[in-house]
N, C-alpha and C positions, 0 to 999 in steps of 0.2 A: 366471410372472415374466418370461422371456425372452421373450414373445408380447407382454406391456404394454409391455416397452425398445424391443423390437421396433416396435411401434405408433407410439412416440412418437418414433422416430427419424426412421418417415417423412412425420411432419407436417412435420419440419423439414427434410430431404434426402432425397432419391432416390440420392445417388452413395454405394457400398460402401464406399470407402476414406475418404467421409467420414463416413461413419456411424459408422467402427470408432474415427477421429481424435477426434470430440465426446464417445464413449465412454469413453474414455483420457486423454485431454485435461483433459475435463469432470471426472472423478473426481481427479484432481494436482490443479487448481485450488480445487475445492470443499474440500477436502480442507485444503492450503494456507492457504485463507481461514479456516476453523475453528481450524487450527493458532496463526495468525500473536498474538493477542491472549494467547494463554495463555504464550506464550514470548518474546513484544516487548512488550506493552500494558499494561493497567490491575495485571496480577496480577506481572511486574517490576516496576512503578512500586513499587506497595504494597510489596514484598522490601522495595525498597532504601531507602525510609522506613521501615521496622523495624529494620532494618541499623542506622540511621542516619546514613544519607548525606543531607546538607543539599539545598535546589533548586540550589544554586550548581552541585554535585557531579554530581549530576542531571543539569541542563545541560550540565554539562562533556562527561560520558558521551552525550549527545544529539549534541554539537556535535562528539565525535570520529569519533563514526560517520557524520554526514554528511561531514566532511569526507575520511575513507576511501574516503567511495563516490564522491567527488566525485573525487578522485585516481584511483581506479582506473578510474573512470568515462571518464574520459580516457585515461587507456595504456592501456585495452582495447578502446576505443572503434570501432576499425575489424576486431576479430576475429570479433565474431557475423556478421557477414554472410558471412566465410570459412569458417568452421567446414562440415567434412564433413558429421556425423554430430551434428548437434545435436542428435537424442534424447539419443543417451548420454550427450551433452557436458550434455544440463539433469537427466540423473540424477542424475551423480556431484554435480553442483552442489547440486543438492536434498540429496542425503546428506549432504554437507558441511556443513548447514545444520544440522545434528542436533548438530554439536559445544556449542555454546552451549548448549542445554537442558540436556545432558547433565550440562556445567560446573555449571549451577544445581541440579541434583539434587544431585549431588554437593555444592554449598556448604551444601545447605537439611539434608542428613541425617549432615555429618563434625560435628568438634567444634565447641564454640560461637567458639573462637578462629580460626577460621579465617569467620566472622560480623560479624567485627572491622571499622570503617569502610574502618580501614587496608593491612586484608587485601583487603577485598570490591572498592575501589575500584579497584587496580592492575590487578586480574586481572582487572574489567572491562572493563576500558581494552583488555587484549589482547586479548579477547573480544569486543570489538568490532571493532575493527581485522578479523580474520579473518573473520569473520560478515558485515561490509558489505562487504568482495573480494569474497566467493561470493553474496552476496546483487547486490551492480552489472555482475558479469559475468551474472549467473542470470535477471536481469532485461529487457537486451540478449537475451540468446540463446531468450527468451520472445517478444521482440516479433516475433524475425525467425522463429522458428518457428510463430507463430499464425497469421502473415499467409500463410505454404506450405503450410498443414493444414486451414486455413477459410475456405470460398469467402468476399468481404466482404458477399453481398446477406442472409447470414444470422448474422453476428456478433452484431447487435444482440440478437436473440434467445437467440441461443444463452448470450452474456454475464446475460443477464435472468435463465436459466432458473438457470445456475452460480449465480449470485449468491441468487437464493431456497433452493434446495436446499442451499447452504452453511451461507446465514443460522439455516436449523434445525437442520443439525447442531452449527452453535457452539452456538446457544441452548441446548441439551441441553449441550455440553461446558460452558459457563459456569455452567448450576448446577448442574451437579455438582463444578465448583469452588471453588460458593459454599459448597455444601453441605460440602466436604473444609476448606475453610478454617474455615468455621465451627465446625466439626467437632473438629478438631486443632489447628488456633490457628497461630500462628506457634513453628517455622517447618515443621513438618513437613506440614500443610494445602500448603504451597507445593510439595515434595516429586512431590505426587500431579500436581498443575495444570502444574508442569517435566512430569513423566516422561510426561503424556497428551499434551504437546508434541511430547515423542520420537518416542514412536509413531508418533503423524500424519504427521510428517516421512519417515520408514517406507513409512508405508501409502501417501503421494504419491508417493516416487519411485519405487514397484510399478506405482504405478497410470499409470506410461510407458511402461510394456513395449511396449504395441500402436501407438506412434504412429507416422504412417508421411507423409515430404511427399507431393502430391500433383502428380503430372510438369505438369499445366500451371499450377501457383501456383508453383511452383519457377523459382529467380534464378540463372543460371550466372555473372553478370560482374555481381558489383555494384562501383558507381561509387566508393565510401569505399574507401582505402587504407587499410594496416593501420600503415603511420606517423600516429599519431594526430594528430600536428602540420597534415599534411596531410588529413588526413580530416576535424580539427575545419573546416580553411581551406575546402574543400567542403559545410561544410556552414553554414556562415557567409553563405556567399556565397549561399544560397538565397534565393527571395524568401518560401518557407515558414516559413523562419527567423525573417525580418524580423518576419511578422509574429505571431509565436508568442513569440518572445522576452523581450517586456516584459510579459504575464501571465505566464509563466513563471518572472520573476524575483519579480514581486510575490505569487505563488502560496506562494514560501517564504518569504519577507519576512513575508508573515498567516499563517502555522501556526505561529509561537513559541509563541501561550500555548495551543494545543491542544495543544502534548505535555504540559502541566502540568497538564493539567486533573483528574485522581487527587490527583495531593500538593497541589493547591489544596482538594479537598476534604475531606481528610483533615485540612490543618491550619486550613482556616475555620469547616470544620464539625465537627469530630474524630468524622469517618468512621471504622466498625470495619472491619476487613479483609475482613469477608466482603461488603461496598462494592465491591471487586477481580472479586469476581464475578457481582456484579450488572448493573456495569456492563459486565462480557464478556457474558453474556447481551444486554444492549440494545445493543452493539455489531452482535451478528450481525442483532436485532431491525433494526438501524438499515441493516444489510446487505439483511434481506430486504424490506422496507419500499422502501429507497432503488432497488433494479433494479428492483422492480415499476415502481415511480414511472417512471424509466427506460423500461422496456418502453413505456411508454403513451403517453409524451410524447417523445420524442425522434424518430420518423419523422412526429410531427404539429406539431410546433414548430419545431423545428432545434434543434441542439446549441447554438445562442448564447445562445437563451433559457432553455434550458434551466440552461446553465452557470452565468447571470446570477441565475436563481433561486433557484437552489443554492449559489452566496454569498451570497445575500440570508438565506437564512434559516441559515445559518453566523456568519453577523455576530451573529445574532439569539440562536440558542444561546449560544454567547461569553459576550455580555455579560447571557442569564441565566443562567449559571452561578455568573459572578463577583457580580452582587447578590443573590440567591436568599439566604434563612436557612434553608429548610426541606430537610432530607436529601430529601425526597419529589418537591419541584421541582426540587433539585439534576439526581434521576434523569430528571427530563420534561425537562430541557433539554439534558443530555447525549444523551438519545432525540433530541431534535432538530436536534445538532449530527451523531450520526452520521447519520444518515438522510439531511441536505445532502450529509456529506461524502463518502457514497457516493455521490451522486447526480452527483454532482465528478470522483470519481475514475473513476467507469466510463464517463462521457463522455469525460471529455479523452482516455484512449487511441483510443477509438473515432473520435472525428474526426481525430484526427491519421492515422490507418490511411488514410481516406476520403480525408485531402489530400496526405501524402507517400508520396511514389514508392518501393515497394516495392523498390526493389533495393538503399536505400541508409535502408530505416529501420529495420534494428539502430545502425547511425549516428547517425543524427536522435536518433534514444528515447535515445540514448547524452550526447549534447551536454543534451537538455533534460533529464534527470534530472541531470546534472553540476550546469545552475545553481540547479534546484530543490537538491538537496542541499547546494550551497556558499552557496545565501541562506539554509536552515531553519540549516547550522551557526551564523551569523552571529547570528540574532535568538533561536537557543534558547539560545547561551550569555549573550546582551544579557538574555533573560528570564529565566530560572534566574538571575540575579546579583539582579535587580530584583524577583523574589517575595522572595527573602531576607525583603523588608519588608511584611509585610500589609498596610500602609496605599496600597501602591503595586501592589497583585493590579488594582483597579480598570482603573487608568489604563495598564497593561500589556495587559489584555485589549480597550481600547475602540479603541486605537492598533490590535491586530492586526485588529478589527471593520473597521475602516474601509479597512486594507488590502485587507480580501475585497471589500468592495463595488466599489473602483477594480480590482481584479482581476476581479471578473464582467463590467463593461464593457468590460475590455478583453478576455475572451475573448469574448464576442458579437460585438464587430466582428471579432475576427481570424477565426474559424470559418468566418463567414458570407463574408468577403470571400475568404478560404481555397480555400472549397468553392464559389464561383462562378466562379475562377480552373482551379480543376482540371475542372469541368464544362465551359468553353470553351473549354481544350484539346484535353480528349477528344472534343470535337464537330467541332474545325478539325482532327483527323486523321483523323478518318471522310470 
C-alpha cells in the first residue's frame, strides 16, 4: 500500500516535503469535501423543512451566515497572511467547525420540543453566526497556506485528483445517508448523517498533523496590513481587483435560487427525505465528474472558457430543475447543476492563484469572498421571500439563469486579460 502512494506521488513531484504536504493536505481536503453536504447541504436543508421552517426562514438563515462571513471576512481580512504557524491556526479552525454538527445531533435525538420552529430557528441563527467566523477566517488561512505548500506548476492536478478521490467518498457517505434516512425517517435518520459530519470534521483536522511550508513558497513581508480598512484600500487599488470584481459580484447575485433548490423540490414535487441523500450522493458524483472535466480542459482551453462553460450549463441546470415534473429529471438536472458548479468553483481559485501576487492573497481571497458572501446574502434572502409563492419558483430561478450567463463572460475576459498581464510582467523582469 505505501509502494502504490509511494508511486503516485512521484508522478506528480519529486520534492520530499512536497510529497508529505499533498499527503496531508490532500486527505483535510478530501475529507472536507465529503464532510461539507452532510452538515451544510441537501440533508440540513431537508431538517429544516421537516422542522418547519418556511423558504422565507430558510433564506433568512442563508442570508445571516453570508452576511457573518462577509463581516468577518473584513476584520480579518489582513491576519492570514500574518499568522505564524498557520497549520495549527487551520486545525483549531477545522475543530471548531465540528460545533454546529454536533448542535444538530443534539437537536435530531433531545425532545421533540426542542424541534419547535421557534426553538430550531433562533439557535440556528447563533449557529451560524459562529460557524461562518470559523468557516471565513478558515478559508483565508487555506488560501495562503496552499499557495506555501504547492508548488503552482502542479495545483491543477493535484486539485483534480482531491476532487475525484473526494467525490467517491461522499458518494458512499451519501447513500448511506440515504439509506439511514430512509431507514429511520425523521428525525433520527438525521441523527446519523449530523454525527458522520462530526466525525469527518475529526478525521480532517488529523489529517494536518504533517503539513509543513516549503522555504521557497514561503512570504516573509506580505503587502496587506492587518488594519483591514487599509488592507481592504490595497487591495482595491489593484488592477487584479478591477478586473475580477464585477464577476464576483454577479457570481453571488446568480446563486440565490441554488441554495433552494432541495425545498424547491420537496415542495414542487413532494420529495421524500431520502431525496436529501440522493442528491448528496450526486453532489459528490457532480464533484468527481466536475475535476475530471477540470483536469482535461483547463491547461487546454484556459480557465475563461472554461469558466464561460461552466455557467453556461449552470443556467441550464436552473431552469431544468424548476420546470421538470419528474423526481427522475429533477435528479439529471441537479447532476448537472453540480457538475457546472464544480467545474466553477475549482477554477475560479485556481486562476486567481496563477494572477495574484502571492504575498497578499490571503487578502485578495479575503475581499472577493466578502463580496461573493455580501451579494448571496442579499438575493438568498430576496429568494427565500419569493419562493414563499410557487407560481413565482419559475421566474426566480430564470433571473438567477441569466445572471450566470453575464457572469461567465465576464469571467472569460477577466481571466484571460488577468493572466496575460501577469505573463508580461514576469517576462519584463527576467
Amino acid at each position: 500500500m505505501n509502494k502504490t502512494i509511494s508511486s503516485m506521488l512521484d508522478r506528480i513531484t519529486q520534492n520530499p516535503g512536497e510529497k508529505r504536504n499533498i499527503l496531508s493536505l490532500g486527505l483535510n481536503m478530501l475529507i472536507k469535501n465529503a464532510d461539507a453536504p452532510l452538515v451544510a447541504g441537501t440533508e440540513l436543508q431537508a431538517f429544516q423543512v421537516r422542522i418547519g421552517l418556511s423558504t422565507s426562514q430558510i433564506g433568512s438563515l442563508g442570508s445571516v451566515g453570508q452576511i457573518t462571513m462577509a463581516i468577518a471576512t473584513f476584520l480579518l481580512m489582513g491576519l492570514p497572511d500574518r499568522i505564524k504557524n498557520q497549520v495549527n491556526a487551520f486545525v483549531l479552525l477545522t475543530l471548531g467547525m465540528a460545533i454546529y454538527p454536533i448542535a444538530l445531533v443534539l437537536m435530531s435525538i433531545g425532545p421533540s420540543i426542542i424541534r419547535r420552529a421557534y426553538v430550531v430557528f433562533p439557535t440556528m441563527v447563533a449557529l451560524e453566526i459562529v460557524d461562518k467566523v470559523l468557516l471565513a477566517l478558515g478559508g483565508m488561512v487555506f488560501a495562503t497556506l496552499f499557495v506555501r505548500t504547492i508548488h503552482g506548476n502542479i495545483r491543477g492536478r493535484f486539485m483534480g485528483i482531491i476532487g475525484v478521490v473526494g467525490g467517491i467518498i461522499g458518494i458512499l457517505c451519501g447513500l448511506l445517508s440515504s439509506k439511514a434516512l430512509k431507514m429511520l425517517g425523521y428525525p433520527h435518520g438525521f441523527t446519523f448523517s449530523f454525527g458522520m459530519g462530526v466525525v469527518l470534521i475529526l478525521l480532517a483536522a488529523y489529517a494536518m498533523k504533517h503539513v509543513r511550508e516549503l522555504p521557497e513558497l514561503s512570504h516573509e513581508n506580505p503587502t496587506a496590513a492587518v488594519n483591514p480598512l487599509s488592507s481592504l484600500w490595497t487591495i482595491c487599488k489593484m488592477r487584479e481587483f478591477k478586473l475580477l470584481a464585477p464577476p464576483n459580484i454577479l457570481r453571488g447575485l446568480g446563486d440565490g435560487a441554488s441554495f433552494f433548490v432541495m425545498a424547491v423540490g420537496m415542495q414542487k414535487l413532494h420529495l421524500g427525505v431520502e431525496y436529501a441523500g440522493y442528491t448528496t450522493s450526486l453532489i459528490f458524483l457532480g464533484l468527481i465528474l466536475g475535476t475530471s472535466i477540470l483536469g482535461f480542459t483547463v491547461d487546454r482551453y484556459g480557465a475563461g472558457r472554461v469558466l464561460f462553460s461552466s455557467e453556461v450549463f449552470v443556467a441550464l441546470g436552473l431552469m431544468g430543475i424548476v420546470l421538470t415534473h419528474s423526481p427522475i429529471f429533477f435528479l439529471v438536472f441537479f447532476l448537472m447543476l453540480q457538475v457546472s458548479s464544480n467545474v466553477e468553483a475549482y477554477t475560479i481559485p485556481l486562476a486567481h492563484y496563477a494572477i495574484v501576487p502571492a504575498s497578499v492573497i490571503g487578502a485578495f481571497f479575503g475581499v472577493r469572498l466578502m463580496i461573493l458572501y455580501l451579494t448571496a446574502a442579499i438575493t438568498t434572502q430576496i429568494s427565500g421571500i419569493l419562493l414563499k409563492r410557487v407560481d413565482y419558483f419559475v421566474y426566480v430561478f430564470a433571473v438567477c439563469a441569466v445572471l450566470k450567463l453575464i457572469t461567465g463572460v465576464l469571467y472569460w475576459y477577466a481571466f484571460n486579460k488577468g493572466r496575460k498581464d501577469a505573463d508580461l510582467e514576469a517576462a519584463n523582469a527576467v
